[in-house]
C-alpha positions in Angstrom: 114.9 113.3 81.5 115.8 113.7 85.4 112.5 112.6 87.1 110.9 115.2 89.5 111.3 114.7 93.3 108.0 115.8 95.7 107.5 116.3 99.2 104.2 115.5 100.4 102.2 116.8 103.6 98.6 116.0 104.9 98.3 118.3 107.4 95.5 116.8 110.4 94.6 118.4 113.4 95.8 114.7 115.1 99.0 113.5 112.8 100.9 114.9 110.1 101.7 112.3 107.2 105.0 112.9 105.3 105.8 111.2 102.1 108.2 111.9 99.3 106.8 110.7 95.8 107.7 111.0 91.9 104.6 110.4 90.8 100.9 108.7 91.6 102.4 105.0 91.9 105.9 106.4 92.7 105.6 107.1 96.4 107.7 106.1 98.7 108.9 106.1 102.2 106.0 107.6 104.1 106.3 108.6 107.9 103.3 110.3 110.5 104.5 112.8 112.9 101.8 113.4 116.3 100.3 117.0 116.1 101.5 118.4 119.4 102.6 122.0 119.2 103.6 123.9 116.1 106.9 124.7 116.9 107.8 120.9 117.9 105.3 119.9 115.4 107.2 121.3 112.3 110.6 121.2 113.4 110.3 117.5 113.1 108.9 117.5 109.6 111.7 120.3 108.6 114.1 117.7 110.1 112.4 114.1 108.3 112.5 116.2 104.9 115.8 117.5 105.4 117.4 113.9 105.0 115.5 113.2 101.9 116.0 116.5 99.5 116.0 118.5 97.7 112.5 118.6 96.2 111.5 120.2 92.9 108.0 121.2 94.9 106.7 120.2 97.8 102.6 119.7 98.4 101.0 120.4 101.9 97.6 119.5 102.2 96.2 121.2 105.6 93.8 120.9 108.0 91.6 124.0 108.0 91.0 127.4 107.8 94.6 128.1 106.2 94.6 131.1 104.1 95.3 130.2 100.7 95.2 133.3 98.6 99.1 133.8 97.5 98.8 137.9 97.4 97.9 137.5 101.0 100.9 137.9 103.8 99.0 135.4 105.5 99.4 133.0 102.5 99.9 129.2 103.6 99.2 130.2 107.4 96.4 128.4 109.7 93.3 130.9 110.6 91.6 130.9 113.7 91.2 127.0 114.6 89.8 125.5 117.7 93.0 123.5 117.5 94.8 124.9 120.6 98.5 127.0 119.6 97.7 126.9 116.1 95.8 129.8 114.9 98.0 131.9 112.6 100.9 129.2 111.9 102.5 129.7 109.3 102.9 126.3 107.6 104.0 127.0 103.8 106.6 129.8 104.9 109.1 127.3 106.8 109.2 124.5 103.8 110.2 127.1 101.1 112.5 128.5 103.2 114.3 125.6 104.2 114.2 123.9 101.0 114.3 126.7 98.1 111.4 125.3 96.2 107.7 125.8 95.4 105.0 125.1 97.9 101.5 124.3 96.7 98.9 124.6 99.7 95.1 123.9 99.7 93.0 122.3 102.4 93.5 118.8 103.1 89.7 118.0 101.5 90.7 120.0 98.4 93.3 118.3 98.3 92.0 114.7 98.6 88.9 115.8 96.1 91.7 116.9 93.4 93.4 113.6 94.1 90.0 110.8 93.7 89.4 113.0 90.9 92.6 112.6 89.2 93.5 108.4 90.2 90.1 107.7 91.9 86.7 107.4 92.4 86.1 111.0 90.6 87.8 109.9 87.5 86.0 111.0 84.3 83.5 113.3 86.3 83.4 117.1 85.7 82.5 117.9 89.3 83.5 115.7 93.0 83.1 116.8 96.1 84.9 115.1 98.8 83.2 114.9 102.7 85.9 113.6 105.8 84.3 112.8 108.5 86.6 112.5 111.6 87.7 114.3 114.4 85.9 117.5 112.4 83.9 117.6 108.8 85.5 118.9 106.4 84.2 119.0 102.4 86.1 120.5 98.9 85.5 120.3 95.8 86.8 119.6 92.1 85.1 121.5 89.4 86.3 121.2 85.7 90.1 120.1 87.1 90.4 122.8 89.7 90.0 123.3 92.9 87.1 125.5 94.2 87.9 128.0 95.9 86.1 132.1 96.4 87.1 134.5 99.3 88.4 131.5 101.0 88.2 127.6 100.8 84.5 125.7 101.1 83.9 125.2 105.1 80.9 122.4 104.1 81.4 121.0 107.6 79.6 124.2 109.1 76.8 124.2 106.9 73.3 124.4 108.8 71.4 121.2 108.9 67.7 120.4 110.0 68.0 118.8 113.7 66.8 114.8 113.3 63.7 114.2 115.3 65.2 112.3 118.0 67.9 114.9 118.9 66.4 117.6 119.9 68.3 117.8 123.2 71.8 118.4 121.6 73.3 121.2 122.1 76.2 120.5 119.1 80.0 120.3 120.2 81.3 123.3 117.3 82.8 126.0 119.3 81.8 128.2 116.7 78.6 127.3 115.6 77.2 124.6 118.1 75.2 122.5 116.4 76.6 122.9 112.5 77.0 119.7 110.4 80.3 119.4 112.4 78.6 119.9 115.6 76.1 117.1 114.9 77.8 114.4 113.5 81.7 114.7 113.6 83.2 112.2 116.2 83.3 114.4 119.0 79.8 115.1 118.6 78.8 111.0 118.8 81.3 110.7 121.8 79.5 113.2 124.0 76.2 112.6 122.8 76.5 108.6 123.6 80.1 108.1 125.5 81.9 106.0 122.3 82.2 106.3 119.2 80.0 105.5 116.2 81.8 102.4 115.7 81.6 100.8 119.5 77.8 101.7 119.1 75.6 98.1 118.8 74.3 97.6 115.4 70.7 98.8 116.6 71.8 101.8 118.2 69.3 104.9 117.0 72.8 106.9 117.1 73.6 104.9 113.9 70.6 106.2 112.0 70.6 109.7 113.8 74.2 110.3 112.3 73.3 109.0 108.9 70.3 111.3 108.6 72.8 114.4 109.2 75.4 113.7 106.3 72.9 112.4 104.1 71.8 116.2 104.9 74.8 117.3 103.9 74.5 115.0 100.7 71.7 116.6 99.4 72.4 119.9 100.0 75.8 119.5 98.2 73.5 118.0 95.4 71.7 120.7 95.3 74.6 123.4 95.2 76.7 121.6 93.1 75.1 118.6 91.6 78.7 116.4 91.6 78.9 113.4 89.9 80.6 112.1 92.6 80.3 112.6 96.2 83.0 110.7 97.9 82.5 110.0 101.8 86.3 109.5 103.7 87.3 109.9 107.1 87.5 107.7 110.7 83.4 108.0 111.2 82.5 106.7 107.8 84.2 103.1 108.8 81.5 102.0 111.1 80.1 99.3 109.4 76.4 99.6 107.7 77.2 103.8 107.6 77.5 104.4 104.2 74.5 102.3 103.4 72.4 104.0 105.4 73.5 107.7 104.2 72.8 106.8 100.3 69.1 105.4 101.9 68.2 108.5 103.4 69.9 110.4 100.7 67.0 108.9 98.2 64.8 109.5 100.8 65.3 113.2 101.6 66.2 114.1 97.4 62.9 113.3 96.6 63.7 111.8 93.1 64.6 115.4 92.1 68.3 115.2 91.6 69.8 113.4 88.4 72.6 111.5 90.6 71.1 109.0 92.1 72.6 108.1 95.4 73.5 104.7 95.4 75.8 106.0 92.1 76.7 109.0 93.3 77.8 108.5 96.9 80.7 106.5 96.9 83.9 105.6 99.1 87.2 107.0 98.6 88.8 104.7 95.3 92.4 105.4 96.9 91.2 104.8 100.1 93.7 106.5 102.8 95.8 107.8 100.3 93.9 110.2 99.1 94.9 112.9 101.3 98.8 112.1 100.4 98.2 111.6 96.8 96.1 115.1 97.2 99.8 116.9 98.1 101.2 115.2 95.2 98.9 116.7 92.8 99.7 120.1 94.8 103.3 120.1 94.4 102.7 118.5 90.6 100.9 121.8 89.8 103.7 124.4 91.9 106.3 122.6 89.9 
């Protein structure tokens, strides 16, 4: 049997990520491409897949909104973004264009959530939920295999979230929203709240404790919604050493005892760690094929 060929895209408001794979622990050469303008932006990754093809699918994995319903003329296009330039690019159009295959699109959290659920952290659990925290927030979710998905994609990043006591004076960075989950707590938000980022913060800092109190907000409200076995934490912000500890303490602290998962089970780190987002496109392009 010929083995299948895959092109693989995570899509990121600051670097593309291109990979061509056979399978889960078949991938190989990798390259990242600087997200600068669409036009200059995609013509290099038309041009870095073009030497390695063709491809019996090809997954893209994308930074958010992107319009995912395929009845849609709009299908595999980016929404309205606060990225400059990029609001209604089409991104899926030009790749099955160019190379005559399938292109299977979801959000670059869907993505990575389909991904740890298949190879990683998620295995064996009948709902994940998968939370980046980085430049923005960004959360989707696995349920029974699939995807979820309703008019659009889950925006979990701009959910509403009670202010922590000692921030009442921020105003929230989300051009949208202001102070959303994004607004609060995404890395923009801690750079113009204190000047660096989480991670330059000393250990002691109250910003540490202010920004765990937010996405353990957002942990309990997903446990809530959605009771996932696994809620998997990714993303630049969630490196700053002690983090993580401190969202599944206030986690226990704000649940109450009344959910089943308990935190220190439940929230978890990525199990493929930066691959997940890469490993997402594969299962993409494994389901278009």
């Amino acid at each position: 049997m010929t083995r299948q060929t895959y092109g693989l895209i995570e899509a990121g408001g600051t670097k593309f990520v291109l990979g061509i794979a056979h399978g889960p622990d078949a991938v190989g050469k990798t390259a990242r491409i600087v997200t600068t303008s669409p036009e200059e932006t995609i013509a290099a990754m038309l041009a870095w897949f073009a030497e390695r093809g063709p491809f019996d699918a090809i997954g893209l994995a994308s930074f958010g909104p992107v319009e995912l319903d395929p009845a849609s003329p709009s299908w595999g296009h980016i929404l309205k973004t606060p990225k400059p330039g990029w609001s209604g690019t089409d991104l899926a159009g030009p790749l099955a264009q160019a190379f005559s295959c399938r292109v299977g699109v979801d959000t670059d959290v869907n993505a990575a959530a389909l991904a740890e659920s298949r190879w990683g952290a998620g295995q064996g659990q009948r709902c994940v939920v998968y939370l980046t925290v980085g430049t923005g927030i960004g959360g989707g979710a696995v349920i029974e295999g699939q995807t979820l998905r309703g008019l659009s994609h889950p925006e979990m990043g701009h959910i509403r979230t009670p202010r922590h006591p000692e921030d009442s004076g921020f105003a929230g960075v989300c051009p949208f929203h202001g102070d959303c989950l994004e607004g609060m707590a995404s890395g923009p938000a801690v750079i113009a709240r204190y000047g660096r980022s989480l991670s330059e913060l000393p250990a002691d800092h109250p910003g540490l404790e202010v920004i765990a109190w937010y996405l353990a907000q957002a942990a309990v409200t997903v446990q809530a919604m959605l009771e996932p076995g696994r809620i998997i934490f990714g993303g630049g912000v969630m490196k700053t050493p002690g983090l993580m500890e401190r969202v599944r303490i206030d986690a226990e602290k704000l649940g109450g005892g009344y959910f089943r998962g308990l935190p220190a089970e439940v929230i978890v780190r990525p199990g493929l760690g930066e691959r997940s987002g890469l490993l997402g496109a594969l299962a993409l392009a494994q389901e278009a094929a």
